[in-house]
TIZASE-273169 format. One line per field, with one value per residue (C-alpha): residue in one letter; x, y, z; residue number from 1. Coordinates in pm, whole numbers. Example, Ala and Ser with C-alpha at 12.3 -4.5 7.8 and 13.67 -1.06 7.14 Angstrom:
residu = A,S
c1 = 1230,1367
c2 = -450,-106
c3 = 780,714
num = 1,2
//
This chain:
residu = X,X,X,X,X,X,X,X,X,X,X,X,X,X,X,X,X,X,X,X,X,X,X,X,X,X,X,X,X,X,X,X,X,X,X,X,X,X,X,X,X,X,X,X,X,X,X,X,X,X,X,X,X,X,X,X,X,X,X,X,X,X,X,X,X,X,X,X,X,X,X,X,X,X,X,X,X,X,X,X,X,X,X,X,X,X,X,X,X,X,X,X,X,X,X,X,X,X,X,X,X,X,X,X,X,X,X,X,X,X,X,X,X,X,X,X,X,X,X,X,X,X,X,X,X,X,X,X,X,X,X,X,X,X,X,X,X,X,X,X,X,X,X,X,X,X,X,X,X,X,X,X,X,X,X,X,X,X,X,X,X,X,X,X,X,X,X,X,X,X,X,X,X,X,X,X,X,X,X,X,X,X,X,X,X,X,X,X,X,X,X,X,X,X,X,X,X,X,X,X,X,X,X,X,X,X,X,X,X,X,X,X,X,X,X,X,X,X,X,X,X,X,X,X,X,X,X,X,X,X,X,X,X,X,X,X,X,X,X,X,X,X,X,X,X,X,X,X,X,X,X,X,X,X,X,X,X,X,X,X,X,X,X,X,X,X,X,X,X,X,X,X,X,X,X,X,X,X,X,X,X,X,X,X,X,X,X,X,X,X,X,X,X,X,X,X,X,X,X,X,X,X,X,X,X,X,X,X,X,X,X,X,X,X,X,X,X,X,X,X,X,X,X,X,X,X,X,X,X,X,X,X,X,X,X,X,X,X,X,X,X,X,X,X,X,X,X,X,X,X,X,X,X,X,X,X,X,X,X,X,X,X,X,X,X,X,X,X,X,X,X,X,X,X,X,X,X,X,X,X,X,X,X,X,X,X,X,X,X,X,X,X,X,X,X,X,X,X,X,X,X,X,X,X,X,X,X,X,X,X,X,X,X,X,X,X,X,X,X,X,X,X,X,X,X,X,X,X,X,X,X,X,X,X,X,X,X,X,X,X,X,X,X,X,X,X,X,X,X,X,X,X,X,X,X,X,X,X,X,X,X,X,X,X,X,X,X,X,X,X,X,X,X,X,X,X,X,X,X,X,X,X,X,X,X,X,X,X,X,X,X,X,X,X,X,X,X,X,X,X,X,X,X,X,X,X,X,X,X,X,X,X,X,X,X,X,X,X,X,X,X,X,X,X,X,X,X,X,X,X,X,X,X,X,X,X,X,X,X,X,X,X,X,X,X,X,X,X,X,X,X,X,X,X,X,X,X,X,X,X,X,X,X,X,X,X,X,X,X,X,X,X,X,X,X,X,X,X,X,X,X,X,X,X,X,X,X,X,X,X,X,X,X,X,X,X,X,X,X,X,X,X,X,X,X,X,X,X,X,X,X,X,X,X,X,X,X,X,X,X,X,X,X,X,X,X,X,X,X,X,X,X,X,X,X,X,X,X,X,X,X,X,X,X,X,X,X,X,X,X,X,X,X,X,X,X,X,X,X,X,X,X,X,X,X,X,X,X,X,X,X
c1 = 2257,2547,2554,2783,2990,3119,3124,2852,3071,2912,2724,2685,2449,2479,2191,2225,2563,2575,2697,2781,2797,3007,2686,2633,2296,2334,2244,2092,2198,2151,2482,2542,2869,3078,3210,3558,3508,3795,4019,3946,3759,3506,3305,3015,2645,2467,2054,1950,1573,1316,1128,1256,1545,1399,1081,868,1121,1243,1099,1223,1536,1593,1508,1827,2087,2213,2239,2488,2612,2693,2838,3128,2968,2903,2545,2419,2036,2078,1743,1746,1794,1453,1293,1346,1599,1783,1775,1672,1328,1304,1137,1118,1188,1543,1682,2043,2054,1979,2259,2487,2441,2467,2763,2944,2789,2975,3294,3204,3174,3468,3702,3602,3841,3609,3544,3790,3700,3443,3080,2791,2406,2134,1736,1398,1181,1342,1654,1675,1615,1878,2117,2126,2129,2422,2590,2583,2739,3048,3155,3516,3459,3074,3223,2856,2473,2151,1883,1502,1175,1323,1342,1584,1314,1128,876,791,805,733,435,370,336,289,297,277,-78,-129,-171,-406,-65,101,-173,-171,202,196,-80,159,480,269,190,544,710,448,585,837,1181,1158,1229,1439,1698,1687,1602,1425,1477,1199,900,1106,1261,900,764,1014,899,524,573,706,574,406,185,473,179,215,523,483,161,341,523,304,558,915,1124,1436,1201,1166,1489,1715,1777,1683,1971,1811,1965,2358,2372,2750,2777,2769,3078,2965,2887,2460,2223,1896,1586,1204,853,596,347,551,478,862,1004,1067,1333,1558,1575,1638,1929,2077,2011,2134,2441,2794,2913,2906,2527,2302,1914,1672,1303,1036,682,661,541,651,851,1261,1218,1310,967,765,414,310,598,793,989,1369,1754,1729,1989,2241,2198,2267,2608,2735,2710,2885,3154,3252,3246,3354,3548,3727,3575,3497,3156,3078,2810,2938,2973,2611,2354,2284,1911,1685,1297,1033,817,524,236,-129,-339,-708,-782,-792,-712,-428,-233,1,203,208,336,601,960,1311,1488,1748,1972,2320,2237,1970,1821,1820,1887,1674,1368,1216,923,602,385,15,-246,-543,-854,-1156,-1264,-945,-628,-474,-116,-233,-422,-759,-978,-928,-1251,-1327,-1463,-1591,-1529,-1646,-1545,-1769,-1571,-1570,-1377,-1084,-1197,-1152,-791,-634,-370,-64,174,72,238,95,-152,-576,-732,-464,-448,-650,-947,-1153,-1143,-1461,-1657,-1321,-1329,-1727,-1704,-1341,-1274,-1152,-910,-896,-649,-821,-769,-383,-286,44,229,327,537,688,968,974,742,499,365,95,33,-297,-449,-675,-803,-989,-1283,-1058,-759,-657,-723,-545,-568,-547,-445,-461,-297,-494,-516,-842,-945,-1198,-1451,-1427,-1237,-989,-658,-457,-129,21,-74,-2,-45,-37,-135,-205,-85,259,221,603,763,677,885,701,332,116,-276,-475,-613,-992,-1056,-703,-575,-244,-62,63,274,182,490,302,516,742,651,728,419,303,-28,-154,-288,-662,-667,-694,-439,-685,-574,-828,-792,-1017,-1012,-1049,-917,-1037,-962,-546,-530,-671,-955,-934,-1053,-1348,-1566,-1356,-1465,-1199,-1197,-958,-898,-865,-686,-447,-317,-76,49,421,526,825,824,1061,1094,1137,1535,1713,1987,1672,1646,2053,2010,2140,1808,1819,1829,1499,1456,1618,1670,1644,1415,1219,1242,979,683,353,65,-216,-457,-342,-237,-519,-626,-942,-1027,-1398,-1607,-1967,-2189,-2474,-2691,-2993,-2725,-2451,-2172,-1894,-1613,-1311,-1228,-877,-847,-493,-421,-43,-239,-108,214,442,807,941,1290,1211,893,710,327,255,18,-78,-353,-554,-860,-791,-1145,-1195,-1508,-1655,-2027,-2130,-2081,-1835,-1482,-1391,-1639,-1342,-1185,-967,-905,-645,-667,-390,-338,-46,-16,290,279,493,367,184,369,117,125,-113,-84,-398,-383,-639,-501,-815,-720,-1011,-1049,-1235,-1183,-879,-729,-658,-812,-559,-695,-493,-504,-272,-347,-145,-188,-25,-238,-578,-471,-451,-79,-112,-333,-313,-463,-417,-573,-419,-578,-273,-395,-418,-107,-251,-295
c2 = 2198,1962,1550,1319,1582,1770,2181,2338,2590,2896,2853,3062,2963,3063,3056,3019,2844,2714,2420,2425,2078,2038,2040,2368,2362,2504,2331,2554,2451,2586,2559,2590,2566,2636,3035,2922,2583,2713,2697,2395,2212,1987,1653,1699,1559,1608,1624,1606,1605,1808,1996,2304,2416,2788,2752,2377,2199,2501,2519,2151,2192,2479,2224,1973,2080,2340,2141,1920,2230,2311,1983,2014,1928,2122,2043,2119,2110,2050,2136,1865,1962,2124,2141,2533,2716,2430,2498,2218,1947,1703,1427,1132,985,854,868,802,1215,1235,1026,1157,1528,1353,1228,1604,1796,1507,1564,1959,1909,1734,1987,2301,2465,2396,2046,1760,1560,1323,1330,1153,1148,1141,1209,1069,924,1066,1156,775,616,829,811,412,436,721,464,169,414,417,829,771,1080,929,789,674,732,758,598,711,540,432,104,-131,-266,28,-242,-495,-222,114,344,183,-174,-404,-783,-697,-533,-190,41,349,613,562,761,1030,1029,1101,1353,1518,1542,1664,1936,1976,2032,2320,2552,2822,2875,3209,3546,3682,3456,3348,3733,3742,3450,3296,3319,3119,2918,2855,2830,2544,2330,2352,2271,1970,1872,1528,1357,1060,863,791,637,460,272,175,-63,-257,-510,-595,-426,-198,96,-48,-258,75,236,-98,-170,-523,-608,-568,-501,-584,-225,-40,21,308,263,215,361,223,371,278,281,64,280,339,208,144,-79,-388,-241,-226,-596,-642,-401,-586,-907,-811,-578,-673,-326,-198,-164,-78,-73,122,74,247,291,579,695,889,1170,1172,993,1252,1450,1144,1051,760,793,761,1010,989,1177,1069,1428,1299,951,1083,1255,964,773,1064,1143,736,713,1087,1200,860,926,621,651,302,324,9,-205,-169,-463,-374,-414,-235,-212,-99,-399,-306,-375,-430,-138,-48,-18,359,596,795,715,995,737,332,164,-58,-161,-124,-444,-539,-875,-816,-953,-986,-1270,-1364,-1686,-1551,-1565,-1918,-1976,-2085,-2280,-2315,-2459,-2267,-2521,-2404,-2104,-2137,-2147,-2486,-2668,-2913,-2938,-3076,-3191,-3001,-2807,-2568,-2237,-1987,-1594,-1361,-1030,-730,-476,-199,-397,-260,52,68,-29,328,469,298,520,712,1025,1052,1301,1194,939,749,447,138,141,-166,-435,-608,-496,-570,-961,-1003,-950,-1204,-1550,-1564,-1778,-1724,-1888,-1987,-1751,-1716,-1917,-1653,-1349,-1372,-1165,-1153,-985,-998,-1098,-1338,-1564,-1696,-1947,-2067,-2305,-2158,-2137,-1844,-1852,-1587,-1537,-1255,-1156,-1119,-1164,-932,-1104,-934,-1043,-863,-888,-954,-786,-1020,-781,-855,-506,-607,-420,-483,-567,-610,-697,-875,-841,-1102,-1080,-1440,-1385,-1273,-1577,-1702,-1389,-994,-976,-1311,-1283,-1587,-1587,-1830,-2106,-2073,-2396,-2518,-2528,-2283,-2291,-1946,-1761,-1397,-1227,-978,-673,-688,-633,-648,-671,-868,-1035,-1040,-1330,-1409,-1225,-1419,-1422,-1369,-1401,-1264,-1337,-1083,-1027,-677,-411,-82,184,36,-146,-138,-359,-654,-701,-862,-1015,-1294,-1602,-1766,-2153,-2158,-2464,-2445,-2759,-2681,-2352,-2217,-1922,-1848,-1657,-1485,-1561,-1421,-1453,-1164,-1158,-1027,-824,-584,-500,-323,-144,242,444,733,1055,1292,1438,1780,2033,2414,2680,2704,2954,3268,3125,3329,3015,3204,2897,2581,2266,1937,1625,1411,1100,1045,759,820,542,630,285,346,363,132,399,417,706,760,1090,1201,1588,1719,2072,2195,2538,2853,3010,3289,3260,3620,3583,3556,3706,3464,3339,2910,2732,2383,2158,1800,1627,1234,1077,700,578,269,74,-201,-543,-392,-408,-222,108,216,538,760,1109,1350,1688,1974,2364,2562,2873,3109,3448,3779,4152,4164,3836,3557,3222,2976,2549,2349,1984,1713,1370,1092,682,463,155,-123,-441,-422,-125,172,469,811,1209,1497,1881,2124,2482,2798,3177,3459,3651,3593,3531,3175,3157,2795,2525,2143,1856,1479,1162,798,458,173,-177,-370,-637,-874,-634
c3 = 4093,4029,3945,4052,4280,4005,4087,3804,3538,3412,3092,2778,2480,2083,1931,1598,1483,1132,1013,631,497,205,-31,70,309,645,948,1209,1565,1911,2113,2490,2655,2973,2917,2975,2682,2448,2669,2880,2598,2677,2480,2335,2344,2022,2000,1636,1542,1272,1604,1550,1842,1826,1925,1937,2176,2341,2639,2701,2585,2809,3129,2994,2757,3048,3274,3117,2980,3370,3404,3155,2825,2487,2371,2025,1919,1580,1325,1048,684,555,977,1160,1004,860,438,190,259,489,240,493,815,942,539,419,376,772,860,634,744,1118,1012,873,1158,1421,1239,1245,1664,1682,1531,1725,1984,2246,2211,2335,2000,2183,2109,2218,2069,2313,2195,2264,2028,1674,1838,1995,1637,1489,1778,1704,1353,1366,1587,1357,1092,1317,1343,1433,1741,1883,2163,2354,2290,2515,2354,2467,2345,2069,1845,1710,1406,1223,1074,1404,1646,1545,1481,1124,1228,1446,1387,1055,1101,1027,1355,1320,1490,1094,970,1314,1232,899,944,1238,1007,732,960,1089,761,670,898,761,945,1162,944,1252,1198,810,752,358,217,513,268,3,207,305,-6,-127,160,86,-245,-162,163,44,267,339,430,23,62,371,238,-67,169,370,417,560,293,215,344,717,731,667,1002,1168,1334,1426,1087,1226,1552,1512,1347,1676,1836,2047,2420,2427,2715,2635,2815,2775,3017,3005,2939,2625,2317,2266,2588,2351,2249,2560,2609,2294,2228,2588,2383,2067,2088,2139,2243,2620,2699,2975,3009,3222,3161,3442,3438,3192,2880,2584,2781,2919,3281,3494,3400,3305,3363,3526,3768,3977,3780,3886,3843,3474,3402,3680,3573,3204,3346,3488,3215,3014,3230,3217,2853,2741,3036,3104,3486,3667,3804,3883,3614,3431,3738,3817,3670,3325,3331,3561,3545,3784,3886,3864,4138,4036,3980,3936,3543,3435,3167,3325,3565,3798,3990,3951,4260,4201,4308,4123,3992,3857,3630,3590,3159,2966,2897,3247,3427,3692,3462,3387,3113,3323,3039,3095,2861,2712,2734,2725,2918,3174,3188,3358,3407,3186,2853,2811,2552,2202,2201,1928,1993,1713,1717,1512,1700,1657,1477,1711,1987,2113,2176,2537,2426,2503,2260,2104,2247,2548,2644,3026,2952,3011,2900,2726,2854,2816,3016,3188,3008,3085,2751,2584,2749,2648,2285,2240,2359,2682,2926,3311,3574,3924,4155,4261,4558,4549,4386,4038,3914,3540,3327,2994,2681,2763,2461,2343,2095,1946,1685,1475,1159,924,714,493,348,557,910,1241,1600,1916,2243,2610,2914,3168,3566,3685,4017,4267,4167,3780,3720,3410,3378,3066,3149,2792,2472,2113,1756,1439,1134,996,703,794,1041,867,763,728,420,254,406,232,210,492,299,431,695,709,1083,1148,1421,1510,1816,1917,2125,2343,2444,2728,3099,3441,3657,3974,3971,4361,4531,4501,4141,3810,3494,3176,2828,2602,2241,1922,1576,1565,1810,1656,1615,1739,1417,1065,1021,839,448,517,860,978,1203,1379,1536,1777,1960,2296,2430,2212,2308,2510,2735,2857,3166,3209,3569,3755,4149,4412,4487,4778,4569,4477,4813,4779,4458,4524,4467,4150,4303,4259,3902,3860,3594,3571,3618,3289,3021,3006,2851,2901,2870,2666,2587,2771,2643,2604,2494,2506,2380,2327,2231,2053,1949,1680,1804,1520,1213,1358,1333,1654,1622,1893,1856,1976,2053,2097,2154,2228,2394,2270,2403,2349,2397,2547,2490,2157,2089,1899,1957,1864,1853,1731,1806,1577,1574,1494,1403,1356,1255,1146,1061,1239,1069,786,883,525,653,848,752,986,954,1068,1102,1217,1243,1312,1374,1403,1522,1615,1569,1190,1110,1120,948,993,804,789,669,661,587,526,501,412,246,11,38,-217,-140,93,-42,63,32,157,175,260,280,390,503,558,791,607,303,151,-80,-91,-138,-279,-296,-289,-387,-424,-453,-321,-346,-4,34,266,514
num = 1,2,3,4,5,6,7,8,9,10,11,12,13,14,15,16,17,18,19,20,21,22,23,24,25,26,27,28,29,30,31,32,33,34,35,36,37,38,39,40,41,42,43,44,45,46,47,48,49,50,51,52,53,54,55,56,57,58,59,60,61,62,63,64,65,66,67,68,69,70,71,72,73,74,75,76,77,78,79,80,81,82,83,84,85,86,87,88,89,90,91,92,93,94,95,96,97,98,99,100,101,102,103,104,105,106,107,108,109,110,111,112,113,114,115,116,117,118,119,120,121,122,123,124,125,126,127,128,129,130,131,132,133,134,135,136,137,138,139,140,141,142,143,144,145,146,147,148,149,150,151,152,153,154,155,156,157,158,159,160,161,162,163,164,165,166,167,168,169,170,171,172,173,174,175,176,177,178,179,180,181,182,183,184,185,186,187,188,189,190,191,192,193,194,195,196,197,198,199,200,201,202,203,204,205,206,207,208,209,210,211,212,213,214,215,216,217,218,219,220,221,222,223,224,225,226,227,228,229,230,231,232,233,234,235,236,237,238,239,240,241,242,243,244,245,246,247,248,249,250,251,252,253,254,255,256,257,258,259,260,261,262,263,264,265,266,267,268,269,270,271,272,273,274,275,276,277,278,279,280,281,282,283,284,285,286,287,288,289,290,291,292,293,294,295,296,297,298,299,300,301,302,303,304,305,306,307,308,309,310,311,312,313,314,315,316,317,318,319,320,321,322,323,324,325,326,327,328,329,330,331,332,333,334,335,336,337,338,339,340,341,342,343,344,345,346,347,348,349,350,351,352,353,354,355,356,357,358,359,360,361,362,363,364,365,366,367,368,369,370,371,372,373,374,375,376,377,378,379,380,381,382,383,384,385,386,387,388,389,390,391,392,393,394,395,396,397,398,399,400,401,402,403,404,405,406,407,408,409,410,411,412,413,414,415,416,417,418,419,420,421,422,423,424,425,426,427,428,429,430,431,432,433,434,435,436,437,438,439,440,441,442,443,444,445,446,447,448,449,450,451,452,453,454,455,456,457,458,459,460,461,462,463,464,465,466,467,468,469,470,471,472,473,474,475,476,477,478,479,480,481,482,483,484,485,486,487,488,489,490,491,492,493,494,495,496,497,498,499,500,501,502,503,504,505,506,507,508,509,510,511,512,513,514,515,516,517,518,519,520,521,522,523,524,525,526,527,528,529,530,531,532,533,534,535,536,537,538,539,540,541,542,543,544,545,546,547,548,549,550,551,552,553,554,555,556,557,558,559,560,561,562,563,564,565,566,567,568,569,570,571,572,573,574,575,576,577,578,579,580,581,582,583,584,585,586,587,588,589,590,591,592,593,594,595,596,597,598,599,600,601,602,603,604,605,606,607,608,609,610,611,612,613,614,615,616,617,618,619,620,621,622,623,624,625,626,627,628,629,630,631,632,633,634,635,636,637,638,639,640,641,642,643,644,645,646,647,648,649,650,651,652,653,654,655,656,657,658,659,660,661,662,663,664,665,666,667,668,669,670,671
//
């Protein structure tokens, strides 16, 4: 195993290190090194999430942080204050107190013997968010970050909202933290004080979903840790990776866009998982890829990294519409900036029914969207496992208004964020539409390609949303998420256009009929033309790592996402089922387990009937120790407001220690 020619060192791991910050809570970290680091030191590449470094992300972590380890580098899992075997509570995501302790335990790194006094932050998801927002705080020693499926603009593009509507993952988040932060740090390492430790955390483990839904607009919760607010703050050398199966690829053009400090971008067809074991592939050499662009930045070793184009995305070919995809065909590409020159808006009218070069006649069509569309939709943020991604669209395109090109004379292919703007008006004062830019086979088979979200109300600003005034005629522009796909010859472009997409997004207040006039609308194409310097781009080398820790695989992992239709009483649930299996680790002899139900259910004809429920358990085992977390987190609504109820209950082998309850009433905010 080596990257980029370099001769592998010998590693050696700690652990448990602890950090002490100066307000007295230790940091728990898990360290590995090259054996002879003190006295050649070496940079190091920080990793700093609330997973737990011991046993959750272990088996991962095992497959990466050695490997750069090998390569010269000093990698540190760091457990977040009040997450594994860190002290104190975790009370929310991406806080001041998270970036402050970042900030001691960098400064920490730096001074060792065995480090050269450089550091970079790498992490996926969490550790991406952080890594920016760490970044824009400007620790004298981070020298360069890798950002992974991560986002610039916690309130646009995140898992709370999206176009200012709310999306059904902030409740499945909050539900999955809530879980999270119930589980006790491990008494082999934290010896007595574990079941205090514990204790202290379930007394204050608060469903954040609380918080978060106190905040239904752009405010000082969302904008902190957006570094979309001054991208000018980082300094620090930016790797920014995505997939389009992601829910988080906007963010790599836009960091390109927006930052002023070296920057490159790398975007492929995958979901929610580090590319080089990623699902739909190809996967690819993401861990020599990584090393390259460490040794440039931390090791002042010129690796030709930065001469390279700065954005490169898989083009992605057309594909048959199904739920889970193992490999999408495709090509690489590449733009030495971003935004392109190479890229040229194509503008097409909506009129009615089709989509032409010109407009027509203004022609007003009515929808009233059934509330249970969207359902073939797939999840927000797929991970590549089954039945995760949106399925045909054809039911989908029946119950919304719908715009279809002629067939294509020739290949289209487009990079970036199409648009779509429409003329409309509400019979309410709140509501929102869905729109779907989908590839339509000759057979009729409808693959989404990428969608939008609005709602009207926040149709000016997310921080100032203003009520529709019923009948009067807005004029509104939905951004759909980015993309790079080629539509074939002989198939049609669709734009489909709802106002409901259950269960992706909370329904509206109250049934909503939209006019749109078609004649009057539009759709932009980031077209952007086949080009000979693809052709030359040096191909990423096959994904690597190493052999994988002892695991024994008692109950195996799952999910399944299920649809059920009660047609006498109206009802339609998508349930979710997510099991992590059960495993035990044999290096340290601990049994886990986790696994949640996510229900979402609503009536027929009654957009405030929807309620959506999340359910987790936990369990923890070794020899007589056994703890076990249930939570149930329920968000349903009236008309006026979001109604909230939570448990949380845990156990010590059969016996229940702890047990609460919550229930909270928030008033809707135009949402």
């Amino acid at each position: 195993m080596s990257a980029a020619g370099n001769k592998p060192r010998r590693v050696k791991e700690r652990p448990t290190v602890w950090i002490k910050l100066a307000d007295g809570t230790r940091l728990a970290a898990r360290i590995w090194m090259p054996t002879d680091a003190r006295k050649n030191p070496v940079p190091a590449i920080l990793e700093y999430v609330p997973y737990r470094r011991r046993d959750s992300t272990a088996p991962r972590d095992a497959l990466t942080h050695p490997y750069f380890a090998a390569q010269g580098y000093a990698c540190v899992r760091l457990d977040m204050r009040g997450s594994g075997d860190s002290d104190a509570i975790l009370h929310d995501e991406y806080s001041k107190q998270e970036h402050d302790d970042a900030l001691e335990a960098i400064a920490w790194i730096a001074k060792q013997p065995w480090c050269t006094g450089k550091v970079g932050m790498m992490g996926i998801s969490w550790g991406g968010f952080n890594a920016l927002q760490v970044a824009a705080r400007r620790p004298p020693a981070l020298k360069a970050i890798i950002t992974v499926a991560s986002t610039d603009d916690r309130y646009a593009d995140d898992i709370h909202f999206m176009g200012g509507c709310l999306i059904n993952d902030h409740i499945e988040w909050a539900s999955t933290m809530f879980a999270f932060n119930s589980r006790p740090p491990d008494p082999t390492v934290v010896g007595d004080r574990w079941r205090s430790l514990w204790l202290d955390r379930l007394n204050h483990n608060e469903p954040w979903l609380l918080k978060w839904m106190e905040h239904q607009r752009r405010d000082a919760q969302w904008t902190h840790g957006s570094v979309c607010e001054d991208y000018g703050a980082i300094q620090a050398a930016v790797y920014a990776v995505g997939g389009w199966a992601d829910a988080y690829s906007n963010a790599v053009p836009r960091l390109l866009a927006g930052l002023t400090c070296p920057r490159k971008g790398l975007v492929g067809p995958w979901g929610h998982a580090y590319a080089h074991m990623a699902k739909p592939g190809p996967a690819i050499g993401f861990l020599a890829e990584a090393v390259r662009w460490w040794d440039h930045w931390l090791k002042d070793v010129d690796t030709g990294i930065m001469r390279e184009p700065s954005y490169r995305a898989w083009m992605q070919d057309s594909v048959r519409p199904k739920a889970q995809y193992d490999e999408r065909p495709g090509r690489w590409i590449a733009e030495p900036s971003w935004p392109s020159p190479n890229v040229t808006p194509r503008t097409y009218a909506l009129n009615r029914g089709t989509i032409d070069d010109k407009a027509g006649a203004e022609s007003p069509m009515i929808l009233a969207t059934p509330v249970t569309t969207g359902w073939a939709g797939g999840e927000w943020c797929p991970y590549g496992f089954e039945s995760e991604m949106p399925t045909d669209q054809r039911d989908e395109d029946g119950a919304s208004l719908t715009f279809d090109s002629g067939p294509l004379a020739e290949r289209v292919e487009i990079l970036g964020a199409p648009v779509v703007t429409l003329e409309l008006a509400a019979d309410k004062t709140c509501a929102f539409v869905a729109v779907r830019l989908n590839d339509v086979a000759p057979d009729g088979a409808s693959t989404r390609v990428t969608y939008g979200l609005l709602n009207l109300t926040h149709r000016e600003s997310h921080a100032d949303p203003t009520p529709l005034v019923p009948g009067q005629r807005y004029r509104v522009r939905v951004r759909l998420n980015d993309i790079a796909h080629a539509f074939p010859p002989g198939h049609r472009i669709r734009v489909a256009v709802s106002e409901n997409y259950f269960p992706l997004v909370f329904s509206s207040p109250e049934a909503v009929t939209l006019t749109v006039h078609a004649g009057a609308c539009g759709l932009e194409l980031p077209v952007r033309p086949p080009r000979r310097d693809d052709e030359t781009l040096a191909p990423f080398g096959p994904p690597e790592h190493l052999p994988p820790m002892r695991v024994t695989e008692i109950e195996p992992a799952s999910r399944a996402r299920f649809c059920h239709r009660d047609i006498g009483a109206g009802i339609t649930e998508v349930t979710i089922k997510r099991s992590r299996g059960k495993t035990r680790l044999e290096d340290i002899g601990l049994t886990l387990s986790a696994g949640c139900v996510d229900t979402h259910r609503i009536v027929d004809g009654d957009p405030s009937s929807m309620t959506s429920t999340s359910a987790w358990t936990v369990t923890l085992e070794r020899g007589d120790w056994r703890i076990r977390t249930q939570t149930h987190l329920v968000l349903g609504a009236t008309p006026t407001a979001f109604v909230i109820n939570g448990t949380l209950q845990a156990f010590e082998g059969e016996t229940r220690v702890f047990a609460r309850t919550w229930d909270r009433t928030i008033p809707r905010d135009l949402v």
